[in-house]
C-alpha positions in Angstrom: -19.2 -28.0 17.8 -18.1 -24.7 16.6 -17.9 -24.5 12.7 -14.3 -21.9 13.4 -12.1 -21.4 16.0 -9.6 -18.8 15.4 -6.5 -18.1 18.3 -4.8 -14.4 18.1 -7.7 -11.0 17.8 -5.1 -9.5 15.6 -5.7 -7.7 12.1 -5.3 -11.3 10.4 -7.3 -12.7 13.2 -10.4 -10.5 12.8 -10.3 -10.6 9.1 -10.3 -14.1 9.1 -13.4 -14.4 11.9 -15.4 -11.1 9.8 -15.0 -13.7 6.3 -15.4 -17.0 8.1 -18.6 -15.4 9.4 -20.1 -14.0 6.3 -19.4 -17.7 5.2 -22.6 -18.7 7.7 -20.0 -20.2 9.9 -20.3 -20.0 13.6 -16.4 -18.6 14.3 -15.0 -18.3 17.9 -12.4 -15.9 18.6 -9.6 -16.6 21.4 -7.1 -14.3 22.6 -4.8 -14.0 25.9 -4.3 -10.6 25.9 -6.6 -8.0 27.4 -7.7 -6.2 24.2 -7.8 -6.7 20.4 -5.5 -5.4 17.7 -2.9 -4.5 19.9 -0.5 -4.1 17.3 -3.1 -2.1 15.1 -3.4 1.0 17.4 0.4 1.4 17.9 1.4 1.3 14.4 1.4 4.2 11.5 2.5 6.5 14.8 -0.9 5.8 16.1 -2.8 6.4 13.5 -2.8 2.9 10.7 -1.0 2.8 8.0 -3.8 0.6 7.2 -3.1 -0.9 3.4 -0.9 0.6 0.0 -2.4 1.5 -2.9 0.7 -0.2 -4.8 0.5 -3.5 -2.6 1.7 -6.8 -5.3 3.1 -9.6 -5.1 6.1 -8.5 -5.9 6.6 -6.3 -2.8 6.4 -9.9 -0.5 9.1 -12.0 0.7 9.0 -15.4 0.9 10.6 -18.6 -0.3 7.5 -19.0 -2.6 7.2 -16.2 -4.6 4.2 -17.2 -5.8 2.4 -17.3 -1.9 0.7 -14.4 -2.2 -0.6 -14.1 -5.6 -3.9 -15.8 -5.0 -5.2 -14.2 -1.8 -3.7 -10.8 -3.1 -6.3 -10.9 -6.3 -8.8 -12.2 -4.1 -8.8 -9.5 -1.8 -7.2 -6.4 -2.9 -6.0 -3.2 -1.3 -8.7 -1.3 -3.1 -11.7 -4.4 -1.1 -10.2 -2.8 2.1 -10.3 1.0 1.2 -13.9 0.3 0.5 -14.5 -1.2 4.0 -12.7 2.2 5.4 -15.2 4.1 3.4 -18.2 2.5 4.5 -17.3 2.9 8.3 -16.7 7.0 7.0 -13.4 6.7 8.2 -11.2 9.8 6.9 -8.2 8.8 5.5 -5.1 10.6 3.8 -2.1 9.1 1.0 1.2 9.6 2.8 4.3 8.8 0.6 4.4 6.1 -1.9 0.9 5.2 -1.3 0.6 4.7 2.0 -2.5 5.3 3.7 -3.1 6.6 7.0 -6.2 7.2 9.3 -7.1 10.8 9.8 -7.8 10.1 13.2 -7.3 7.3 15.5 -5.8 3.6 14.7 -8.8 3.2 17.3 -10.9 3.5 14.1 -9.7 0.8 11.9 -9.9 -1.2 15.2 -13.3 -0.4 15.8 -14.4 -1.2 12.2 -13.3 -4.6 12.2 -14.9 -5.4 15.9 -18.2 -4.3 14.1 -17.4 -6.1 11.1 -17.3 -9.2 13.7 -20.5 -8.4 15.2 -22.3 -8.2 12.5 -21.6 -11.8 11.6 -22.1 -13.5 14.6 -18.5 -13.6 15.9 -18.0 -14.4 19.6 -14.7 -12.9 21.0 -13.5 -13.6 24.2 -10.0 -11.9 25.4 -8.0 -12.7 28.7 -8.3 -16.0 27.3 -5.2 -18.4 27.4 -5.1 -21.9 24.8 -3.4 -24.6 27.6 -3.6 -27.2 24.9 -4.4 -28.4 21.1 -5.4 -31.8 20.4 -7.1 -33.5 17.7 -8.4 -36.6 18.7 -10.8 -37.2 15.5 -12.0 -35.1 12.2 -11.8 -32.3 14.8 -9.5 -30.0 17.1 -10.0 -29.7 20.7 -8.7 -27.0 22.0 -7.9 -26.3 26.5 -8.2 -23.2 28.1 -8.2 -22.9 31.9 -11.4 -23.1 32.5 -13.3 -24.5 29.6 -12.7 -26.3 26.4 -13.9 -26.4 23.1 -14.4 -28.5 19.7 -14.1 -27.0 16.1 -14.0 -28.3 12.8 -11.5 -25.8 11.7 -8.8 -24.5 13.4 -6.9 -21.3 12.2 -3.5 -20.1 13.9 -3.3 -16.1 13.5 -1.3 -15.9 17.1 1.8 -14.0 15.2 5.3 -13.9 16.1 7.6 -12.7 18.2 8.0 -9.4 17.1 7.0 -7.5 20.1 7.1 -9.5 23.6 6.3 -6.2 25.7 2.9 -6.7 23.6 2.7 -10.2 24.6 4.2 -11.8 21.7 5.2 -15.5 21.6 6.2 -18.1 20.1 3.1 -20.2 20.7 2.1 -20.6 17.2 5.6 -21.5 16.4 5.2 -24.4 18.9 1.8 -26.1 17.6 3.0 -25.8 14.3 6.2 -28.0 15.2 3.3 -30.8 17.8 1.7 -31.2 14.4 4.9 -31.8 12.5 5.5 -28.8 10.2 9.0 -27.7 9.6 10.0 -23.9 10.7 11.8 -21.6 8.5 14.5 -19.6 11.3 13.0 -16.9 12.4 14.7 -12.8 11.9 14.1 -9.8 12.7 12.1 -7.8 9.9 10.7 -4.6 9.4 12.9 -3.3 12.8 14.9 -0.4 13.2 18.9 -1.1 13.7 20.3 -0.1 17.1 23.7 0.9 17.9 26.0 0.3 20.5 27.2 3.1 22.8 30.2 3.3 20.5 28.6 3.5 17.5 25.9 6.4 18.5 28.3 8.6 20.1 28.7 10.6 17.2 25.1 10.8 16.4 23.7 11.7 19.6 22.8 15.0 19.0 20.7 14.2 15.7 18.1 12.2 17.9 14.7 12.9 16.4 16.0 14.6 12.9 14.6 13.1 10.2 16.2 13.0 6.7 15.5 12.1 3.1 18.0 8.7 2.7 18.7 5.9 0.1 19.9 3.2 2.3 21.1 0.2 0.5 22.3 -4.3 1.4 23.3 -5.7 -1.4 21.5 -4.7 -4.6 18.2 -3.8 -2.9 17.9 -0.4 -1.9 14.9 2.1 -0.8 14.7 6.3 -0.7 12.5 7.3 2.1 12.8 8.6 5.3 14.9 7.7 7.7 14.9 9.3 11.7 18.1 9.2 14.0 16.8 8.1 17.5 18.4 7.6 21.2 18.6 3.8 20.0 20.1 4.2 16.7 18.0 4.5 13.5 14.7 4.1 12.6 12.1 5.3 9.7 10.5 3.9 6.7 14.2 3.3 4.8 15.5 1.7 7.9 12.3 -0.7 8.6 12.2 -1.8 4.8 15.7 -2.6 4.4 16.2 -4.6 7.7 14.3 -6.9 5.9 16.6 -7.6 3.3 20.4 -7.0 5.9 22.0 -10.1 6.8 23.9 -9.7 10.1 27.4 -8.4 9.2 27.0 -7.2 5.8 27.8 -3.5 5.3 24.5 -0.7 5.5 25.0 1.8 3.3 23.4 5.6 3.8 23.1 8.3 1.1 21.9 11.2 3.2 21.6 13.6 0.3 20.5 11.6 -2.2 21.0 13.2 -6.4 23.5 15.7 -5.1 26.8 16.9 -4.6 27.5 17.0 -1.5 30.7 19.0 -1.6 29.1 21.8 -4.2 26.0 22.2 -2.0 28.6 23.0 1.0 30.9 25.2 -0.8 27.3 27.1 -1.9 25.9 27.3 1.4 29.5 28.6 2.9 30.2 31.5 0.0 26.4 32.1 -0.8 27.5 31.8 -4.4 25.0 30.2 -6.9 25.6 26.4 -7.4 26.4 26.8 -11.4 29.6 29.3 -10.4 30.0 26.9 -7.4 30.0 24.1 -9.8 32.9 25.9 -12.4 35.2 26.7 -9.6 35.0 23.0 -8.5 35.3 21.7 -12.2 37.5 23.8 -14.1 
């Protein structure tokens, strides 16, 4: 009987087998796709945006505000920068606190399969879950060649975010066999794409990058946002998908604090901006 059997070798998936472990618990580690973390060496542009230094509740969404709050102060932003520090991984601050591997996202990667050695975790990738069952205190849980029994079962399989990745809705569907309710499911933290129609007139800005403050609603975010063959993409654009309902209007301020017409006139007539200002504004 395993003590903790955990499905999905993701970030939440390893974190929860390196603290289940240090727990003395015997934690196994399932995973269909070829290699861990995945999603982990792709993101920060390869190189891990790996935690904020201004992570809080407040910067989470859900329909219960007060989720977060408890495994936040438990585990802080500041726990993981520690773990960074003792692998001597080199790291840089970004904008707004972001923090970024010097190197490789290989590294943060690396750190958390060693965390997992350390305490006894057995990982096995390739491996595919046929079925869940619980047919006493305990789960069972099919694979295609073997099966196993665990006191605890944990779920960190993900979403649907990205397929090509290998991304599904499995965790969606054992959630519903043992009778939990599912919130729909949107796209967050995406970039917006365009139809043919729509990029036309942007084509030529593919890969500029500009300072923005794109706004839904009331909530609205200044940082950088990239034109791309697709349509548009950066920080600005990822944050505030999470927060645009389909059909509600995206507003863009591209230069953000100025005046856009006395920053022309100046760059046209070389003037300064204060005479550019007067003639302007009598």
């Amino acid at each position: 009987m395993i003590d903790v059997l955990i499905i999905g070798a993701g970030a939440a998936g390893l974190m929860c087998a390196i603290e289940a472990g240090k727990r003395g618990r015997s934690v196994l580690l399932l995973d269909h796709a070829a290699k861990p973390a995945e999603k982990i060496r792709i993101s920060g542009g390869g190189r891990c945006n790996f935690t904020n230094l201004h992570a809080a509740p407040a910067h989470y969404l859900s329909q219960n505000p007060a989720f977060c709050k408890s495994a936040l102060s438990r585990y802080t932003q500041r726990d993981f920068v520690a773990l960074v520090e003792k692998h001597g991984i080199a790291y840089h601050e970004k904008t707004l606190g972001q923090l970024f591997c010097d190197g490789s996202a290989q590294q943060i990667i690396d750190m958390l399969l060693e965390e997992c050695r350390a305490v006894g975790v057995r990982i096995l990738m390739q491996t595919s879950v046929q079925s869940i069952e619980k047919p006493g205190s305990h789960f069972r849980i099919t694979g295609l060649q073997e099966s196993w029994d665990c006191a605890s079962l944990v779920m960190a399989c993900g979403g649907l975010s990205i397929p090509k990745m290998g991304a599904t809705g499995f965790g969606y569907d054992i959630a519903r066999q043992f009778g939990h309710a599912i919130v729909p499911t949107e796209a967050g933290l995406v970039p917006f794409t365009l139809s043919e129609t729509q990029l036309a007139p942007w084509k030529g800005l593919s890969g500029v990058a500009v300072d923005a403050v794109v706004r839904a609603g009331k909530r609205s975010f200044r940082e950088g946002m990239l034109f791309t063959h697709r349509g548009l993409s950066g920080p600005s654009i990822l944050q505030i998908s999470s927060y645009w309902d389909a059909g509600e209007t995206l507003r863009i301020d591209m230069a953000p604090g100025q005046n856009v017409s006395v920053a022309l006139l100046e760059a046209r007539t070389h003037q300064p901006r204060q005479e550019v200002a007067t003639a302007l504004v009598p």
